[in-house]
N, C-alpha and C positions, 0 to 999 in steps of 0.2 A: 085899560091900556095894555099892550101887550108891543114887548121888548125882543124884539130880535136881533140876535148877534151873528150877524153878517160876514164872510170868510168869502174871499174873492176864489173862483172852483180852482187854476190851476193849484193856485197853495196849498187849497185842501187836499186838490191830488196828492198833491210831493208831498204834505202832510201823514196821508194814509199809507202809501207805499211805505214811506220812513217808519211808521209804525208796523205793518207789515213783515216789512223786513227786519227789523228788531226781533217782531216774534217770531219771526220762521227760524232764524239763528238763535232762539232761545232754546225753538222746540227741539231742535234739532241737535243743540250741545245737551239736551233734559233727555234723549235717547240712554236706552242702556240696551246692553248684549241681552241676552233672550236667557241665559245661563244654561242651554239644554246641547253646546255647541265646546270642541276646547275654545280654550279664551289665548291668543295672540299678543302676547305685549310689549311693542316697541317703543324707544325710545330716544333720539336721537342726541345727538354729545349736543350738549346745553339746547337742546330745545328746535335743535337749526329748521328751518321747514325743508321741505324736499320739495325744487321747483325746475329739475331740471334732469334729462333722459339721460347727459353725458356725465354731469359730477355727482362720483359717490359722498355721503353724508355717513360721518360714522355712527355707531351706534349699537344697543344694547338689544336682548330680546330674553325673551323667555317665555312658556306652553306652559302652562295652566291647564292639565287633563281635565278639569272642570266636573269630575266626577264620569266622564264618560268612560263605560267601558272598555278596554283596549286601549287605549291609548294612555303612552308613556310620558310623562313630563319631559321637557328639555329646560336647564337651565332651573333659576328660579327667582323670586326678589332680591333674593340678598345675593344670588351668584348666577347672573344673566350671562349669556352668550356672548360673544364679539361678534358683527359683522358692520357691513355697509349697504346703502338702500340707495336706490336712485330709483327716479319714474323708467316706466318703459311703456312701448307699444305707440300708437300711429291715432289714427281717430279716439281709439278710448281715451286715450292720454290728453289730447286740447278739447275733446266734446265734453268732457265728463268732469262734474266738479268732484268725486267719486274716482281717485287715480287707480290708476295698477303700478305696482311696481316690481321692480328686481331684487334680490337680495343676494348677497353677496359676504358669506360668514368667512371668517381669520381660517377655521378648520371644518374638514368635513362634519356634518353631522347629518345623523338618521334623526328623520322627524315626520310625525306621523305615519310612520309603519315605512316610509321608501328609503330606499337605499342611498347610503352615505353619500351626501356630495357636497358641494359648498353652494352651486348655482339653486337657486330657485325665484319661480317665480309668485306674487302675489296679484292672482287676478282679480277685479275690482264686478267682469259682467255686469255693470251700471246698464247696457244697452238690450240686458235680455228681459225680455218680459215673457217669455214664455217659463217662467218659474225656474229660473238658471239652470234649466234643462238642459240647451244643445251644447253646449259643451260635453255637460257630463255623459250625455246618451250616446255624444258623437267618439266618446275615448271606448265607453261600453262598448260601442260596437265594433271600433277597431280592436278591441280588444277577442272578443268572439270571434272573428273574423276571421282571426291571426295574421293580423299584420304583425310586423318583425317585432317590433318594442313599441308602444302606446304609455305616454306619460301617465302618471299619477297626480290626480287632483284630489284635495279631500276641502272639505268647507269647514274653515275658522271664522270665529269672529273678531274681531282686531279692536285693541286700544293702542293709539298714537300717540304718546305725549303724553298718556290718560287721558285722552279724548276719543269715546268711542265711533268709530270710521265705519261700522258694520260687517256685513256679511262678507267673506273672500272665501277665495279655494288660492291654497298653497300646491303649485303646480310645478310638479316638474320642466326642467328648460329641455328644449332639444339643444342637446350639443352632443360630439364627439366623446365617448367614454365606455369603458366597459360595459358599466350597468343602464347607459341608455342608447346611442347610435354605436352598435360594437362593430367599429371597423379602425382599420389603421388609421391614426394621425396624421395625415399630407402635411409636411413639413413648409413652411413659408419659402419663397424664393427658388423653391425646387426645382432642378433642369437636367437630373437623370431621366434617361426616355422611359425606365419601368416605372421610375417614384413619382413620376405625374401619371401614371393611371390611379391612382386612388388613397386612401382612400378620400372621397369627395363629399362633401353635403351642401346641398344647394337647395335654393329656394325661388321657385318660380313668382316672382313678384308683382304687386301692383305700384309700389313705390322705387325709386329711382335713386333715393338718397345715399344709400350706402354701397360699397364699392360690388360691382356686377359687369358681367357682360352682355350684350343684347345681340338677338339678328329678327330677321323680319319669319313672321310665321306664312305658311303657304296661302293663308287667307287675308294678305296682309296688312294682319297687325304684327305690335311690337313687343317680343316677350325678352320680358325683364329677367336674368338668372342673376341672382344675388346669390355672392360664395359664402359660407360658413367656415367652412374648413377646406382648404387652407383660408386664412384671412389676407395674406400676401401675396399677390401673385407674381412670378416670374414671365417673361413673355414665354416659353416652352410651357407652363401652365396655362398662362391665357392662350394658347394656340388650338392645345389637347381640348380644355374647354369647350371652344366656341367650333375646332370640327366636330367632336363627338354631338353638340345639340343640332348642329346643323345636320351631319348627315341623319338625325333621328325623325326631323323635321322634313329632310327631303323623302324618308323611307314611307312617312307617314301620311304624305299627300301623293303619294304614286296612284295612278288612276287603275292599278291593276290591283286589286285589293282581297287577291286571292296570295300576292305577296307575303313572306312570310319575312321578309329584310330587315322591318322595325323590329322585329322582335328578338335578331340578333344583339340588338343596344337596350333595350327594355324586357324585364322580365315581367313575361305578361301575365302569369299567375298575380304578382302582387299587387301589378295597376288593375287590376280586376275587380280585385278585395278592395283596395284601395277606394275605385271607383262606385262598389256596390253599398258601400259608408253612406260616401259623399249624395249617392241618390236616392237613399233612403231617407234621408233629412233635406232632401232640396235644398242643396246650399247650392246656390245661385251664383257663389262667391269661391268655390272651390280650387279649381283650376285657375285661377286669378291673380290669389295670392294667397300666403302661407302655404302654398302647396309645396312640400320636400322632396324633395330625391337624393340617393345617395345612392354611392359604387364604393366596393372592395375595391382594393389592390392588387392589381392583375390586368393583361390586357384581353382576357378571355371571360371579366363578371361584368354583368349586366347593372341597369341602373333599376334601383329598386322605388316606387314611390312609398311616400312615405319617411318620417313618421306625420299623422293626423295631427292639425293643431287647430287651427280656428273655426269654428263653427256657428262665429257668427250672427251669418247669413242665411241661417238655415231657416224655411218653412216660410219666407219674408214675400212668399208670394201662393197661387192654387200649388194645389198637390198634384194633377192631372199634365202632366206634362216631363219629359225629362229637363234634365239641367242644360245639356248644351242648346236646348231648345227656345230660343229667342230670349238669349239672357239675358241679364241684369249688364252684365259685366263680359267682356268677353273671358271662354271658357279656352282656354292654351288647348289643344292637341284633342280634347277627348272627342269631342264631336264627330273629329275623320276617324280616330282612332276605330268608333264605334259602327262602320261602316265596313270592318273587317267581319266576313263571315266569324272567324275564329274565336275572335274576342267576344264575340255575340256568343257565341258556343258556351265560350268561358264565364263569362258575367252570367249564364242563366245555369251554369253548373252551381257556381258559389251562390246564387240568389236561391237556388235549391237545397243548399246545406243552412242557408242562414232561417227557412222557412219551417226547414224539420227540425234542427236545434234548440233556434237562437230566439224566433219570433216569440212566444210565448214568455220566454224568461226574462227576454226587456220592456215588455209593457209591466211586467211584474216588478222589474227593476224602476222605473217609471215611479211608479205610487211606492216604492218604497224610500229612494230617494228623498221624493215632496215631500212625505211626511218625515224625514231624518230632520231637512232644513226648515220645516213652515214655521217654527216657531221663530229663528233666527230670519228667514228672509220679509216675518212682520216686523220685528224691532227695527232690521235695514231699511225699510220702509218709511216708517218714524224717522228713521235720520236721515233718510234722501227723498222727502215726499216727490219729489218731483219725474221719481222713476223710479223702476223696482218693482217689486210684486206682494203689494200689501195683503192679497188673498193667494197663498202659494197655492191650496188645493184647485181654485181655479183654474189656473194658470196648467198647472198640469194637466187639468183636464185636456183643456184647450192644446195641449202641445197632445196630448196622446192621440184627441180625434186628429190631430193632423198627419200624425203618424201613423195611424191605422190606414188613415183617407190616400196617403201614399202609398203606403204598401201592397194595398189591394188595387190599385192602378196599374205597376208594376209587377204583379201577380197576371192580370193582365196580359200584360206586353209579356211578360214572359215567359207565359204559359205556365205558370206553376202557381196556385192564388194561397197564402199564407193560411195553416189551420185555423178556424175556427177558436180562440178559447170559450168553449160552452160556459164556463161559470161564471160569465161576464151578462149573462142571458137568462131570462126567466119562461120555463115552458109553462102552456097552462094544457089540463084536461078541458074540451069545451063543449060541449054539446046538447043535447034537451033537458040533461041532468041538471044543467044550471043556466039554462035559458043562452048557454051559447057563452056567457061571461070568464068573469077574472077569478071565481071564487074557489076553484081548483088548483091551486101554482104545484107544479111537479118539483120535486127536492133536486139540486146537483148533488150527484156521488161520489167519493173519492175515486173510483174506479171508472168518470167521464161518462159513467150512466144516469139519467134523471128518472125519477120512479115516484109513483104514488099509490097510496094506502087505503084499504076501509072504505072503497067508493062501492055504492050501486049504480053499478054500470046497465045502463037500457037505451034503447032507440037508437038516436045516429051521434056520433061523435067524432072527433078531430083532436091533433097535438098542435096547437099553434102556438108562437109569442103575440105580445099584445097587439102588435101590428097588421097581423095575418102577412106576414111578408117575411120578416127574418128568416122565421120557421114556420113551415104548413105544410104540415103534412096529413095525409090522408089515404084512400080508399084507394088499392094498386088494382080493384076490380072485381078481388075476391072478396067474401065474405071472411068476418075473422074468428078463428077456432081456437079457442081458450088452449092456454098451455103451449103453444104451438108460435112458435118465431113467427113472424108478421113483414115483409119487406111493405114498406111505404112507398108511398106514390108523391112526390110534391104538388103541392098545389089540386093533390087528388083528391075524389069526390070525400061528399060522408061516409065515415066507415058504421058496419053495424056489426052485431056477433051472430055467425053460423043460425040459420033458424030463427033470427030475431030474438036471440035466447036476454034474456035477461041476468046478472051476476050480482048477489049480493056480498059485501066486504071484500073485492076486489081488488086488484093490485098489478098496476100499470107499471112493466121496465123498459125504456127507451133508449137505444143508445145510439145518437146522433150522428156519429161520424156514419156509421153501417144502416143508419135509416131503418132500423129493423126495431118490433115495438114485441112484446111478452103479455099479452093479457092474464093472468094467473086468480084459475076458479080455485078457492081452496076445500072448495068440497068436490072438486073433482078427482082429486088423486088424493088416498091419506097414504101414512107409513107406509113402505113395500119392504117386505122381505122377499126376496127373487132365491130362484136355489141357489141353496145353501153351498154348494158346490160350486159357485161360481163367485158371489156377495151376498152379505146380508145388512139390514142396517138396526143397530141397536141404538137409541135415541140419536144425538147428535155425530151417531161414528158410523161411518160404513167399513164393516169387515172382507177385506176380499183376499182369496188364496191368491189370486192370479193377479195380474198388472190392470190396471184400471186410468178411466180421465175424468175428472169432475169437471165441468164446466156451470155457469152462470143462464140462466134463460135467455141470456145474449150472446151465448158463446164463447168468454171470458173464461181463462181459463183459473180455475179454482186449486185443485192440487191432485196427484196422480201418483200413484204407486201401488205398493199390495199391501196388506196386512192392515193395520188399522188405523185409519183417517179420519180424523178428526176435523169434522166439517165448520168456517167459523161463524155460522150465526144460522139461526134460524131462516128459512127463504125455499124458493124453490131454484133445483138442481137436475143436471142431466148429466146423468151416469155413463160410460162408455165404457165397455169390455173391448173394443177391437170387431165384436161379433155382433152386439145388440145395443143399445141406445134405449135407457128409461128414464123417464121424466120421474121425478121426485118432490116429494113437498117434506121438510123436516120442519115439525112447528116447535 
């Protein structure tokens, strides 16, 4: 006989779900900080919860350096800080079980290395899954850029109550102040004709709620200007206002776009920079809302964008394409803006400073970031399974091809395509040596040159990556002459050596930006002593009366002067007097 215990299905569902949920609120309070992060810990007067954007909740705090380098304690258990906390923000705040919020301390404090203030924000980025990157990449870049002031965000991890809430970045607020929007104070109710030029901060908005003025854009829609400062306005303030965006708005849609009008009210340097952020990370969302502007005082300063806040909506769609280009959202002003010769000019001046600079050091920044937070944004993980980024190094990856996959689009369009970083890339030697294969990889050098060792070199060979596409280079048509600079050919045939000659323990140097390759026989040239009257070399020193230039068998320049030079490694070298040029081998 066989006894079955019957369970009608909806019950069981509600059953399972109830259990379910039991355990995801277990696992979730069974989270703990990562410890490799400072530790954040508030506490609100008796426990109250925070469930609202407008009433502050008093409360305690106190930074736990956690061991991390550089960073100062604030406060401590036994003598926490005073402030207040409320929610803040718009979607992240009703979508996310995961709040942001404001904080709001009794007296200024420095925390976390920025500068004293009382305002700060605690941001929750529950919505970013590309490894809490665009924010931070998108401040780094304002940052490079030089835009005016770019806040400060650093990643904490937070206990609430002693209940651990995860990962956050303590972020500077945009407000009005010395040490972050340095302009005058617009006093509330102002109705002097000088003290209502400025100074101003405004925010082109997507939301409606808080007190703003609107007019119709030349493509019409409705752009929102929410005021910061002043918070009050007098009708001579809302006047100055709403002419000053209107005639920016009339300057900006004139059909003669060889005009230079808009740019009496706009300073088109910093919408530039502004702008070359915003498209570097395809935010979609840019121009939409959280986008800033702000004016000195004066009725001769312009409106600066800026400062950079939200990011986002960055990468939320292809990389191949600009932003005002069939948006998401409508994008305010930039799309005509961008239809000025001028601006065009200017966007692909800054996209060429950001190329030679800045490109290399924020992919760098990139993988340095992920690995500061991976360990914290898997505990965050654990505690908000429901979103997050349980594998940060993915995630970054994933945010970097997209940034790359942009850049080089925009390189592109603007005729300028971002360097190469070579040591992201593996060359191989390939040829009859080794059936054409992978079993040669060339080293990267500190000096951006790739080189290899100890090979017998014969028959026909190539430099390629594994792809035959990245890199492939080849045969420019000549034959290649040991010791002797080599310019490459892309995509060029097989190369072979002068005579079909054959090289045993050879020694390949490549340096890819200049395409130009170094075969080095080292039985072709030993020590030279050249007259003595001119240089000599005694093991690793070249002695010379006269002025001299060492350079690299790529041209690089090594060290140059008289008397005695001290050459740093063994390799091979090209000598220069001014008069004669020798190749050198120092073993």
């Amino acid at each position: 006989m066989y006894l079955f215990n019957c369970v009608r299905l909806p019950r069981a569902k509600a059953l399972l779900t109830s259990v379910f949920v039991v355990l995801a609120a277990a696992l979730s309070y069974a989270a703990e900080p990562s410890g490799t992060l400072p530790l954040l810990h508030i506490d609100t007067e008796n426990g109250a919860a925070i469930t609202s954007k407008e009433d502050y909740v008093n409360a305690s705090l106190y930074l736990d350096a956690n061991g991390v380098s550089g960073v100062e304690p604030v406060g401590s258990a036994d003598a926490p800080v005073s402030l207040k906390i409320k929610g803040r923000g718009n979607y992240t705040w009703t979508g996310f079980d995961k709040k942001p919020y404001r904080l709001k301390f009794d007296k200024k404090v420095s925390i976390l290395g920025m500068k004293k203030n009382k305002h700060f924000g605690l941001l929750a980025h529950a919505d970013d899954n590309l490894g809490f990157l665009r924010n931070a990449v998108g401040f780094e870049l304002s940052r490079k850029l030089g835009l005016a002031w770019t806040p400060t965000a650093e990643p904490v991890e937070v206990l609430l109550n002693g209940e651990y809430i995860g990962l956050y970045f303590l972020t500077e607020l945009i407000r009005v102040d010395p040490g972050r929007v340095d302009i005058v104070e617009q006093a509330d109710n102002a109705t002097d004709a000088e003290a209502v030029t400025g100074g101003w901060l405004v925010e082109i908005d997507n939301y409606d709620t808080d007190p703003h003025i609107e007019i119709t854009e030349g493509n019409g829609e409705r752009i929102i200007f929410t005021y910061k400062t002043p918070e009050i306005l007098s009708s001579a303030q809302g006047s100055y206002l709403t002419s000053q965006m209107t005639a920016i708005n009339a300057a900006i849609y004139t059909s003669d776009k060889s005009s230079t009008e808009w740019e009496k009210y706009v300073d088109i340097d910093a919408l530039a920079r502004y702008y070359v952020v915003q498209e570097i990370l395809d935010d979609c969302e840019s121009f939409h809302g959280s986008c800033y502007m702000h004016k000195q005082l004066g009725n001769d300063t312009k409106w600066v964008f800026g400062p950079a806040w939200d990011f986002g909506n960055a990468y939320q769609r292809g990389t191949s394409q600009y932003i005002w280009d069939s948006p998401t959202f409508n994008q305010t002003w930039i799309g005509e803006i961008y239809k000025f010769p001028r601006f065009q000019a200017k966007v692909k001046e800054v996209w060429r400073e950001f190329c030679a600079k800045h490109y290399a050091d924020t992919k760098r920044y990139i993988g340095t970031f992920a690995d500061k937070i991976s360990a914290a944004a898997s505990a965050d993980a654990a505690r908000w399974p429901n979103y997050g980024n349980s594998t940060e190094q993915a995630a970054a990856n994933s945010f970097l091809s997209k940034f790359v996959s942009k850049a080089k689009w925009l390189g592109q369009q603007w005729e300028y395509e971002p360097p190469r970083d070579w040591s992201d890339y593996t060359v191989y030697l390939r040829g009859n040596l080794n059936g054409w294969g992978l079993s040669n990889p060339m080293t990267y050098n500190p000096d951006g040159t790739f080189s290899i060792e100890s090979i017998d070199l014969h028959e026909q060979f190539k430099l390629a990556t594994e792809d035959w596409n990245t890199i492939d280079l080849g045969s420019n048509g000549e034959t290649v002459i040991p010791n002797t600079p080599y310019v490459l050919k892309d995509k060029g045939a097989n190369m072979t050596l002068k005579d079909n000659a054959s090289i045993s323990n050879a020694k390949i140097v490549l340096n890819p930006n200049t395409k130009t390759m170094t075969v080095i026989d080292p039985a072709a040239v030993n020590d030279i002593q050249v007259d003595g009257s001119r240089w000599s070399i005694v093991e690793h020193t070249i002695h010379a009366d006269n002025y001299i230039n060492v350079y690299t068998a790529t041209g690089a320049p090594v060290a140059s002067g008289s008397g005695d030079i001290r050459l740093p490694a063994p390799g091979f070298y090209i000598v220069s007097d001014g008069l004669k040029a020798t190749k050198v081998i120092i073993r």
